[in-house]
C-alpha positions in Angstrom: -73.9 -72.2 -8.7 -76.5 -75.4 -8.9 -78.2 -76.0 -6.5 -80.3 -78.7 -5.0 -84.3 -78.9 -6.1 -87.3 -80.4 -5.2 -87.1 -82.8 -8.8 -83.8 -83.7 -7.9 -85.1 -84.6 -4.1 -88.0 -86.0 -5.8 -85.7 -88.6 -7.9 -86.5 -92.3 -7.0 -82.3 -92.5 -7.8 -81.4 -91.9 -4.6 -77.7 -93.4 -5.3 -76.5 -90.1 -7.7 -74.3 -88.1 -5.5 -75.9 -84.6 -3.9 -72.6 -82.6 -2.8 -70.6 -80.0 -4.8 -68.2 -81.2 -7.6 -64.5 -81.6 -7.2 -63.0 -81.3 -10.6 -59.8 -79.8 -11.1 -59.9 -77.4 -14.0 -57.2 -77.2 -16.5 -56.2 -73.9 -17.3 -52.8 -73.0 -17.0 -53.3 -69.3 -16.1 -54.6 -70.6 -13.0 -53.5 -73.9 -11.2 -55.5 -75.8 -8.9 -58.6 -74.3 -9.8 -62.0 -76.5 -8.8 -65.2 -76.4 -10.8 -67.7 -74.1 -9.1 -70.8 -76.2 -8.9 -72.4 -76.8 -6.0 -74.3 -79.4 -6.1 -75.0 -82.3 -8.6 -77.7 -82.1 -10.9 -78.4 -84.6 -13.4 -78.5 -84.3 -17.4 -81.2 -85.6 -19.1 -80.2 -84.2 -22.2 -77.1 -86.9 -22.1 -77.3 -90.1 -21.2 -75.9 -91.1 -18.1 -75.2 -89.6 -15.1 -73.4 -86.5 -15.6 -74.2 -83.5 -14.3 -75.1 -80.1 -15.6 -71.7 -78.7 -15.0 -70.5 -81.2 -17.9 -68.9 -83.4 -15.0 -69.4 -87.4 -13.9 -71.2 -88.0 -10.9 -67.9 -89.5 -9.6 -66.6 -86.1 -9.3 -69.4 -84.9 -7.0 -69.0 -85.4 -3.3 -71.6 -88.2 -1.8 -73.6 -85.3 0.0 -73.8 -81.6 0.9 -71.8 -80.5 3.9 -72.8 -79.9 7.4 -72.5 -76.4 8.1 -74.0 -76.5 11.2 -73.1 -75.4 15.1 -73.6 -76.3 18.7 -75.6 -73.9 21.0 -72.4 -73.8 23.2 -70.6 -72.6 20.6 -72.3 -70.1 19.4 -73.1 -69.0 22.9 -69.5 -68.7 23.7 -68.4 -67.2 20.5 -71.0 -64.6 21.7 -69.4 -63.3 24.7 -66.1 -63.9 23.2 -67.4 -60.9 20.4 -68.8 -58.9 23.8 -65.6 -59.4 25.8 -63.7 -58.0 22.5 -66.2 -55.0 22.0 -65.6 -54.1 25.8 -61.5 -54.4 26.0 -62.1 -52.4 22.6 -64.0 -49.5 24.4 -61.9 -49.2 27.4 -59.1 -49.1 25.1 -60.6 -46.6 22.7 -61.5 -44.3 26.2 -58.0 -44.5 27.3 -56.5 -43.4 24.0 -58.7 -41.1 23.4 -57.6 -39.9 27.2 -54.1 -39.8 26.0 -54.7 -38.5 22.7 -56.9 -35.4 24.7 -53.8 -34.9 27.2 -51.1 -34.8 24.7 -53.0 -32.5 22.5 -53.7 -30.4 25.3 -49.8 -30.3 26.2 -49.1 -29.8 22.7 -51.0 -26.0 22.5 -49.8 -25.7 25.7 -45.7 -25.6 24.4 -47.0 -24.1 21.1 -48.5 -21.2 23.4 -45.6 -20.8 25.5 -43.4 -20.6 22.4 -45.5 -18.2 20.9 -45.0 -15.7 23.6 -41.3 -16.9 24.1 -41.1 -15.5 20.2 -43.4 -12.0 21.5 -41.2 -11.4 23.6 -37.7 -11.8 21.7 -38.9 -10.3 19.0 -40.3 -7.3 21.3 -36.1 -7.6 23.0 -35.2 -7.2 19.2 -36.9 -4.3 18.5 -36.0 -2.3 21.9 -32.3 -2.8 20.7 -32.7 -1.9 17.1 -34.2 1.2 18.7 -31.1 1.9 20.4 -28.8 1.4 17.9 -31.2 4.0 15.4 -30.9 6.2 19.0 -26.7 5.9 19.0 -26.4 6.3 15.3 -28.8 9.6 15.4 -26.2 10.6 18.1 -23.8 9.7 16.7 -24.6 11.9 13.7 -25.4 15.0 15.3 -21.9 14.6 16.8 -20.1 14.1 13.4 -21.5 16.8 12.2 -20.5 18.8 14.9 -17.3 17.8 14.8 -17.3 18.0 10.8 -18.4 22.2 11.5 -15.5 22.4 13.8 -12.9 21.2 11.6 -14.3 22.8 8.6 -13.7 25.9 10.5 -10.4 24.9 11.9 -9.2 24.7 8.0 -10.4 27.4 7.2 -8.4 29.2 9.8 -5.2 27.1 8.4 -5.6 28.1 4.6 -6.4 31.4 5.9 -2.8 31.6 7.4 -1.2 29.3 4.9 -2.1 32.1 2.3 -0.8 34.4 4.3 2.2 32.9 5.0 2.7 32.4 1.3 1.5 35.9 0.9 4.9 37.0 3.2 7.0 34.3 1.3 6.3 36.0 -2.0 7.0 39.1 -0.3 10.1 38.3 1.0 11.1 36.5 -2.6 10.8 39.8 -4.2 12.6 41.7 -1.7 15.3 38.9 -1.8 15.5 39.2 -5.6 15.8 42.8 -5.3 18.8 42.8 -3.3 20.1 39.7 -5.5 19.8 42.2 -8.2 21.4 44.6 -6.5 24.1 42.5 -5.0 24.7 41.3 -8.7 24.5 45.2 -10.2 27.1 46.0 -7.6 29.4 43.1 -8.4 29.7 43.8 -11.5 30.5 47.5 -11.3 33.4 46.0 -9.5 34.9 43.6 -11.6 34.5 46.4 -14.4 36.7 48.7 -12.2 39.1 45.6 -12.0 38.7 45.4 -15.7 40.1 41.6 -15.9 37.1 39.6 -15.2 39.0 36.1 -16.9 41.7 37.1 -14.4 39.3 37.5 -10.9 37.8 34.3 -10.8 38.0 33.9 -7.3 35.4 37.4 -6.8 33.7 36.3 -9.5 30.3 34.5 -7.5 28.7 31.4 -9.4 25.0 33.2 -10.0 27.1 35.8 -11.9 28.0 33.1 -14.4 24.8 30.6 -14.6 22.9 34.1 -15.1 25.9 34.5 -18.6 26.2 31.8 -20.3 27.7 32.0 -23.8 25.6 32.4 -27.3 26.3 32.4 -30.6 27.0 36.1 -30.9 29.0 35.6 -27.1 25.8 37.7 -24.6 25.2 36.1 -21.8 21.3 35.2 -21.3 20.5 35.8 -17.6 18.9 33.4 -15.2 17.1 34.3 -12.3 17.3 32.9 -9.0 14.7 30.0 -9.2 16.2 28.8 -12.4 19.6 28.0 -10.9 18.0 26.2 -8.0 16.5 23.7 -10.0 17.5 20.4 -10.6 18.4 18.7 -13.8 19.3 15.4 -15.3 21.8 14.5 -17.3 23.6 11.2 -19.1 27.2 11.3 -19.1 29.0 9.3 -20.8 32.7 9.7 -19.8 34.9 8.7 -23.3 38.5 6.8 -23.3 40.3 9.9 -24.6 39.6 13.8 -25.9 40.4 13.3 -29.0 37.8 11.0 -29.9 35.7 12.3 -32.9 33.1 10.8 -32.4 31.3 7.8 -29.5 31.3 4.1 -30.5 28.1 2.7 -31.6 25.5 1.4 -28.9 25.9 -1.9 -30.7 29.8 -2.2 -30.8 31.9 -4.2 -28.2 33.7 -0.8 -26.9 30.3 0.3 -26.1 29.2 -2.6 -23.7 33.0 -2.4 -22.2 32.4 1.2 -21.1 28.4 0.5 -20.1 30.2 -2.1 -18.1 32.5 -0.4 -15.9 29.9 2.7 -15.1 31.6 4.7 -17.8 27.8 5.9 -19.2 25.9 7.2 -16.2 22.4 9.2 -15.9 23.2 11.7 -12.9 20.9 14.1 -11.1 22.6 17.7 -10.5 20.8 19.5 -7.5 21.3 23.4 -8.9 22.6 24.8 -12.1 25.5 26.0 -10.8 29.2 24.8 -12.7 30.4 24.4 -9.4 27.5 21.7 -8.1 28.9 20.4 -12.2 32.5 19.9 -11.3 31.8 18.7 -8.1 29.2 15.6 -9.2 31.7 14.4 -11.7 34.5 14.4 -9.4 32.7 12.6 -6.8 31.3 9.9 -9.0 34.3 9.7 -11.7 36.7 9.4 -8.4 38.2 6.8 -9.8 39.3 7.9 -13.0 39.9 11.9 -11.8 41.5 11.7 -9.1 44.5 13.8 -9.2 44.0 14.2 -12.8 42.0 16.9 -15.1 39.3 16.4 -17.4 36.6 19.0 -19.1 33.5 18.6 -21.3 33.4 18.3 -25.1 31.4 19.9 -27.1 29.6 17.9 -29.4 26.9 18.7 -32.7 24.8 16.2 -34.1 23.7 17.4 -37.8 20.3 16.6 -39.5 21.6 15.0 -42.6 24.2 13.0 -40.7 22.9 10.6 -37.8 26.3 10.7 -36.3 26.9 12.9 -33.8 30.5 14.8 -33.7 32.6 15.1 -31.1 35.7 18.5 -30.1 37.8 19.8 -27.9 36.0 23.1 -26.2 38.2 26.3 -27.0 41.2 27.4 -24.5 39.0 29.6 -23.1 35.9 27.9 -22.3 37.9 25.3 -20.5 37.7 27.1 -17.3 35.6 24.9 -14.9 33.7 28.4 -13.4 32.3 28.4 -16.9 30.7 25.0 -16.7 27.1 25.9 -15.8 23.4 24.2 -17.0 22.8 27.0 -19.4 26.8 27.2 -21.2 26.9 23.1 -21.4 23.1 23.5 -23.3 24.9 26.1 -25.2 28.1 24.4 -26.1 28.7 20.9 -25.2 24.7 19.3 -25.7 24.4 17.5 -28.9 21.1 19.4 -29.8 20.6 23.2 -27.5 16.7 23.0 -27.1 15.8 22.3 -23.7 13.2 19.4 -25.1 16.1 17.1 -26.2 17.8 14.7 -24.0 20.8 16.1 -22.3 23.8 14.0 -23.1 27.1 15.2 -22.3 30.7 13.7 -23.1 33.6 14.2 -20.7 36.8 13.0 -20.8 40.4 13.6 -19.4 42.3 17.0 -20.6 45.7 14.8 -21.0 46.2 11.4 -21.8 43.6 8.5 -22.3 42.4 5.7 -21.0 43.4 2.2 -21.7 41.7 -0.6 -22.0 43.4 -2.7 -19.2 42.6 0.5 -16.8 39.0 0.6 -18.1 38.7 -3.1 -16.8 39.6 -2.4 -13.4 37.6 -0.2 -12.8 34.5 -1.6 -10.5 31.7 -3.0 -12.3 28.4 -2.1 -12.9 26.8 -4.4 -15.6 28.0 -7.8 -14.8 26.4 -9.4 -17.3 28.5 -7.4 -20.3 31.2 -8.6 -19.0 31.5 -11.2 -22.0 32.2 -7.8 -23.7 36.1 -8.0 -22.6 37.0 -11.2 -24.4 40.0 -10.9 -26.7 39.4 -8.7 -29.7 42.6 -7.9 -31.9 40.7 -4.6 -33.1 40.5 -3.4 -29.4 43.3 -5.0 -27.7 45.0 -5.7 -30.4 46.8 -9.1 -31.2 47.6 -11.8 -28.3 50.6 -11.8 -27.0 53.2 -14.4 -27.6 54.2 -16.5 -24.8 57.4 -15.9 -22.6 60.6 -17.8 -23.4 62.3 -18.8 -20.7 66.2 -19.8 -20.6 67.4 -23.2 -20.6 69.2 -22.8 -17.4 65.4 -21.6 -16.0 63.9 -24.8 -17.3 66.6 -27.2 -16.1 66.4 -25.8 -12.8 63.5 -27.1 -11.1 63.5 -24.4 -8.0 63.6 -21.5 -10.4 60.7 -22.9 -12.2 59.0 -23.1 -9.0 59.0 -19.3 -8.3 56.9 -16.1 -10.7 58.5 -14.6 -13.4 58.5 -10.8 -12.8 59.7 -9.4 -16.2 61.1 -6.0 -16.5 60.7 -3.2 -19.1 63.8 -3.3 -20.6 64.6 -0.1 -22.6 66.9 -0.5 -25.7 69.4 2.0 -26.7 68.9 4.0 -29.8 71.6 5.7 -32.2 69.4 9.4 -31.3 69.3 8.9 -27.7 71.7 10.5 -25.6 72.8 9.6 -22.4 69.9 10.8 -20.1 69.4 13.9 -17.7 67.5 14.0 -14.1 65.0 12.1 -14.3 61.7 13.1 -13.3 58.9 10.8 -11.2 55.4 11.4 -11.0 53.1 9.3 -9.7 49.1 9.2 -9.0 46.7 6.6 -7.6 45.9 5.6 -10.9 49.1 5.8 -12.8 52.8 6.3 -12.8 54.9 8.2 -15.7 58.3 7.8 -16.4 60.0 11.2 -18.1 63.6 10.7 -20.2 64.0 14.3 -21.5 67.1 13.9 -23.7 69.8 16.8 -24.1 69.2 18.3 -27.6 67.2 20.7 -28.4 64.0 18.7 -29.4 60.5 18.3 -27.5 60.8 14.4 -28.2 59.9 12.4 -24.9 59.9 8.7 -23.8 57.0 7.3 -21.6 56.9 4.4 -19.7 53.0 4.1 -18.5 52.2 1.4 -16.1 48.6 0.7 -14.6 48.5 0.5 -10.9 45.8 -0.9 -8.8 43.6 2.3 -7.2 42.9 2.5 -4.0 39.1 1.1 -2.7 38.9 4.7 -1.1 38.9 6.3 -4.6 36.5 4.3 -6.1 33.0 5.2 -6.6 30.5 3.3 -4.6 27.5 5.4 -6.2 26.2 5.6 -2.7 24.7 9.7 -3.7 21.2 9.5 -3.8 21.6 12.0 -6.9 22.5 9.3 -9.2 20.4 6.4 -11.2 22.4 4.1 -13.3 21.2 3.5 -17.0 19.6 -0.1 -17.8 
């Protein structure tokens, strides 16, 4: 920053340092920091012998400093700086060497791989060609084969329509002599003159084609419409005599539902004769060896209940039981739109509840239906006294009771006649006919266990039971 002059070197004071000053600056930014003069140079502004950079002399160094070198140094600092610029050439050639070389190698593999991609993608191409060569093929021959089996349909429908061409033929021809057949029959049984009587010759077309109306004609069915299925829910009732069905919400109700007594059955023809034969094989268990009819039943617009009788004498004939006389007597409603609901029931007797309950079950879970109720089964019971001798005795107590019906003489019985025994699987009746004159009779009716071959296992693929 100051340096030395010739007035300074002039200066008789030779004793005033000449070298660069050495005072330690205080700032705290920077620590350590020396003042930047260079050499000392007096101040003759101030008195004394401080120099221009506002320092003492003591703070100067005594003289300037020697920067100066041998010749054999520089001289071997020289070749030291050539022998570095050589080894830096040669090294610079050989890299550059290596640098060439790799480069070279470099658009070498970049080459090859260039016309390793050619030729995949030219291997790419040849198969995509083949596969647009198969599926063009491939084509012509589906729409070759396409022609062929158009045609072959054709040929089918063309003798499918003629086949139903000679089935509609032959259906008229068959109805002809049906009609005929029929037109012959019944010149027959009006030379017999007792068609009620000559229910074996009478055929079951003759009736589904006559069922009764309101004025007693019979409307005639043709042949199709007594092939035809039909559905029906029967709902088989304790006894005839009912008036009318117990409510859907009432415990009788769910005891019947239970035991299969309400079914939804599937007849295969029209015919009274498919009828009677249905309910016999699904009712087995409660028919068997017993007789039982429809009921007619009405169900009137102002009234929602629906009422329940006995068919006439003469409509009780089982010949007479086909689709179009039960729509005509026994449904609750004769349009063909309203459900078909039919109620059955035995021709003698009734069902009690005890038999009901062993029948087999259909509805598990209404079986909480069969608890006690006085109104159905009226009141419980009172239990058995036993004699004292019984009680006292402990090997008689050990063994079952088997109480007998013990009948007790009355003033207008007689002493009984024969006695008659009839038995089925289902029950057993007990007849005293006394002497006199009168129709009065005295039943003793015990349920028996029916047979497992009697029951009904619903195994016909004709019925579906109602949920």
């Amino acid at each position: 920053m100051f340096g030395v002059t010739s007035n300074q070197q002039s200066n008789p004071d030779l004793r005033l340092p000449r070298g660069e000053c050495r005072f330690i600056l205080l700032h705290p930014e920077i620590a350590g920091q020396r003042c930047s003069c260079q050499g000392f140079w007096l101040n003759k502004d101030v008195p004394g012998s401080s120099c221009a950079c506002g320092h003492q002399a003591c703070y100067h160094e005594p003289g300037p400093a020697d920067d100066s070198v041998s010749r054999e140094e520089h001289d071997g600092l020289l070749r030291r700086v050539a022998e570095l610029e050589s080894e830096l050439r040669r090294d610079g050639s050989r890299r550059r060497e290596s640098m060439h070389k790799r480069i070279k190698s470099l658009e070498e593999a970049i080459e090859k791989g260039h016309l390793d991609r050619e030729e995949e993608i030219k291997g790419v191409y040849r198969s995509i060609s083949g596969v647009y060569h198969n599926l063009g093929l491939s084509q012509v021959l589906t729409s070759n084969r396409l022609t062929n089996q158009d045609d072959k349909i054709e040929e089918v429908l063309d003798k499918t329509s003629g086949f139903c061409d000679d089935v509609t033929s032959i259906r008229s021809r068959l109805i002809d002599v049906d009609d005929f057949v029929m037109s012959v029959e019944e010149r027959v049984v009006s030379l017999l003159g007792d068609v009620v009587g000559s229910r074996s010759a009478r055929h079951t077309r003759v009736e589904s084609r006559r069922p009764l109306s309101n004025s007693g004609a019979v409307k005639t069915l043709s042949r199709n419409d007594v092939s035809r299925p039909w559905t029906g829910h029967i709902i088989f009732l304790q006894s005839a005599s009912q008036s009318e069905p117990f409510p859907s919400e009432s415990r009788a109700h769910q005891r019947c539902r239970s035991r299969g007594m309400h079914r939804e059955l599937v007849f295969p023809d029209q015919s009274a004769s498919t009828f009677s034969s249905t309910i016999s094989k699904i009712y087995s268990h409660i028919v068997t060896g017993r007789e039982w009819m429809p009921l007619s039943s009405r169900s009137c617009n102002e009234e929602p209940e629906t009422k329940i009788e006995r068919l006439p004498p003469e409509q009780q004939l089982s010949d007479l039981w086909s689709l179009p006389f039960l729509q005509e007597r026994c449904f609750p409603s004769p349009s063909t739109d309203s459900p078909r609901q039919l109620y059955i029931a035995l021709r003698h007797g009734s069902l009690a509840w005890d038999e009901i309950r062993a029948f087999p079950t259909h509805h598990p879970e209404l079986d909480d239906a069969w608890s006690h109720d006085d109104k159905l089964d009226g009141p419980p019971p009172a239990p058995p006294l036993l004699p004292v001798a019984l009680i006292d005795d402990p090997l008689r107590t050990s063994k079952p009771l088997s109480p007998k019906p013990i009948l007790s003489p009355t003033p207008a019985m007689a002493v009984p006649t024969p006695v008659s025994l009839k038995r089925t699987f289902s029950s057993a009746s007990l007849e005293v006919p006394p002497p006199s004159s009168s129709t009065k009779r005295i039943k003793l009716r015990t349920s028996l266990p029916e047979p497992t071959a009697c029951r009904s296992l619903d195994t016909s693929p004709l019925t579906r039971e109602i949920i």
